[in-house]
N, C-alpha and C positions, 0 to 999 in steps of 0.2 A: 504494500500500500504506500502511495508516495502521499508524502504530508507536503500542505502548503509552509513554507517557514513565515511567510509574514501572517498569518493565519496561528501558527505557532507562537509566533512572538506576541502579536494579539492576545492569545487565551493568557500568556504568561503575564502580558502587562494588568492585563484585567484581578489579573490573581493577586497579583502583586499590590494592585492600588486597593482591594477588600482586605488583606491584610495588615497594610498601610495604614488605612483610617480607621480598622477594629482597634488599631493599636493607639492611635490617636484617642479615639474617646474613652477607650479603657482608661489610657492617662491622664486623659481630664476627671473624669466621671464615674471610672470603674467598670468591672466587667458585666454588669448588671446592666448597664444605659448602651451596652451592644447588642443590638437584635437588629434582626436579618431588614426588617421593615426598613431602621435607622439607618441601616449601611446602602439601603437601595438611595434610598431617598437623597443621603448624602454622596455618595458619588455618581447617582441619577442611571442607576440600571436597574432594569428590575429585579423583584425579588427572582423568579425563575432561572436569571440572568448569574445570579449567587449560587441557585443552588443546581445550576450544570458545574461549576466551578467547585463547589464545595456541599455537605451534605447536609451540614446547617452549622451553628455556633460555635458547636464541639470541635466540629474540623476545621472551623477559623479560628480558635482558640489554638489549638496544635500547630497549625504555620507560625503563629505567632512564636509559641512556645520553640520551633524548632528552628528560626531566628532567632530567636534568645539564647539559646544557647550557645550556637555560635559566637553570636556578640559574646556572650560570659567567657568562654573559652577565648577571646583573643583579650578580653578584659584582664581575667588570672593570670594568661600569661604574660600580657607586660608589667617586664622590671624583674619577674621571677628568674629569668634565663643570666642576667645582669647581677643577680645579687651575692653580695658575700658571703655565703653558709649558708646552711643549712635553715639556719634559724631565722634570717636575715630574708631567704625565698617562702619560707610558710608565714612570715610576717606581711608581705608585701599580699601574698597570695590571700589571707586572708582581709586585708583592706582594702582590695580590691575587690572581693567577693561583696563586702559589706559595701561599697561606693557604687557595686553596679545592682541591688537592691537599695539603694537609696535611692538613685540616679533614674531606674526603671523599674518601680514600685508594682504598678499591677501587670508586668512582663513576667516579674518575679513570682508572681500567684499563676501566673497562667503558666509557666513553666513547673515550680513547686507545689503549689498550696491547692488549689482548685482543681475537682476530678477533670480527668484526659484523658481520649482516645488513644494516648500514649503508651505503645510498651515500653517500660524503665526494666532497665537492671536485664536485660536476656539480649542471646543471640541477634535478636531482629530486629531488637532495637534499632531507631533512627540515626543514620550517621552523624548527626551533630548531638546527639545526647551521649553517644560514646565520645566523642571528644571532648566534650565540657567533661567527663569525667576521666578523660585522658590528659585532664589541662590540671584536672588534680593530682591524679596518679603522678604526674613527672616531677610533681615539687615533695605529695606526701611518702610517696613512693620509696624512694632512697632510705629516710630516714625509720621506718620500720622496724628494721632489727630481725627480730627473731618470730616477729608477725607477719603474716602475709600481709603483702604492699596493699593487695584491693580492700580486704577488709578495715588496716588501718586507717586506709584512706576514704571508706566508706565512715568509719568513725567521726576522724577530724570532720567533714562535712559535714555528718549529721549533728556534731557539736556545735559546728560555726551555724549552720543554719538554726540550729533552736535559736542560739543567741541572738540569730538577726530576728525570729520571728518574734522571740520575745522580747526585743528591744521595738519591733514595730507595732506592739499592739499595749506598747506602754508599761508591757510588765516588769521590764528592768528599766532604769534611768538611762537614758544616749551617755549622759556625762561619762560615765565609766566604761564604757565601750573598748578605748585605747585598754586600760589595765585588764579589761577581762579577754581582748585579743591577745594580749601579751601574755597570760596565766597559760591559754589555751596553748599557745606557738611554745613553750617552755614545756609545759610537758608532753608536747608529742614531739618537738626536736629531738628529745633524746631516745627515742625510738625505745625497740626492745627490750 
């Protein structure tokens, strides 16, 4: 079957500008004030027109999310490749984690927090969710010891993320952020 490519590139941009402005008003408004209607309306195609491109919210939520990850994965890894030790790459890596969930708040739910179409954690996972968790592995990795790297590094993650979600829903103060990033990169530097 031969495809037209500007037909191609068509469907692609089309995809691209409903992921684009789910993502916009999620940032304004949250992932609530995105429905299929709003997103017609706002980039003026129809609802139908959405849902040959997508299967409804769930699936526009997941592009979103599988752009985010990406972005997080080049996020972590700048400055980690540059830094001095060990301690020095889980530090940057985790202020970076924490500045690109500040920086892109309900990306960060539509990736983490909020149910997804997503498989997490297996074979068939989507290729930008294994690199966001390859963008871990390369900095928690090393420093493991006598642990298996993924599991450790499954840890530290699940650490740093409570932190951030309980820092963003007020249940710990921001203020202290720095010393409890610091607690956390102190005891998983020394691995094993």
């Amino acid at each position: 079957m031969v495809t037209n490519p500007r037909r191609e590139r068509d469907r692609s941009q089309r995809e691209q500008l409903i992921v684009t402005t789910a993502r916009e008003i999620a940032e304004e408004e949250g992932w609530d004030a995105v429905t299929t209607r709003r997103l017609a309306a706002k980039i003026e195609y129809s609802q139908p027109v959405l849902y040959s491109h997508f299967s409804g919210k769930g699936a526009i939520m997941a592009a979103a999310a599988l752009e985010g990850c990406t972005e997080m994965a080049a996020d972590m890894r700048r400055g980690a490749g540059t830094a001095e030790g060990s301690r020095d790459a889980l530090l940057r890596l985790a202020e970076n984690y924490f500045d690109f969930a500040d920086r892109k708040p309900a990306l960060y739910d539509a990736i983490f927090t909020l149910a997804s179409e997503l498989s997490f954690a297996s074979p068939d996972s989507p290729e930008p969710l294994k690199d966001a968790f390859g963008a871990l592995l390369e900095v928690v990795g090393p420093v493991a010891g006598q642990y298996d790297p993924a599991l450790y590094t499954e840890t530290f993650w699940a650490a740093l993320h409570g932190l951030v979600t309980l820092e963003r829903s007020r249940r710990l103060p921001a203020a202290a952020r720095a010393e409890r990033i610091g607690m956390l990169v102190d005891r998983f530097a020394v691995g094993g």
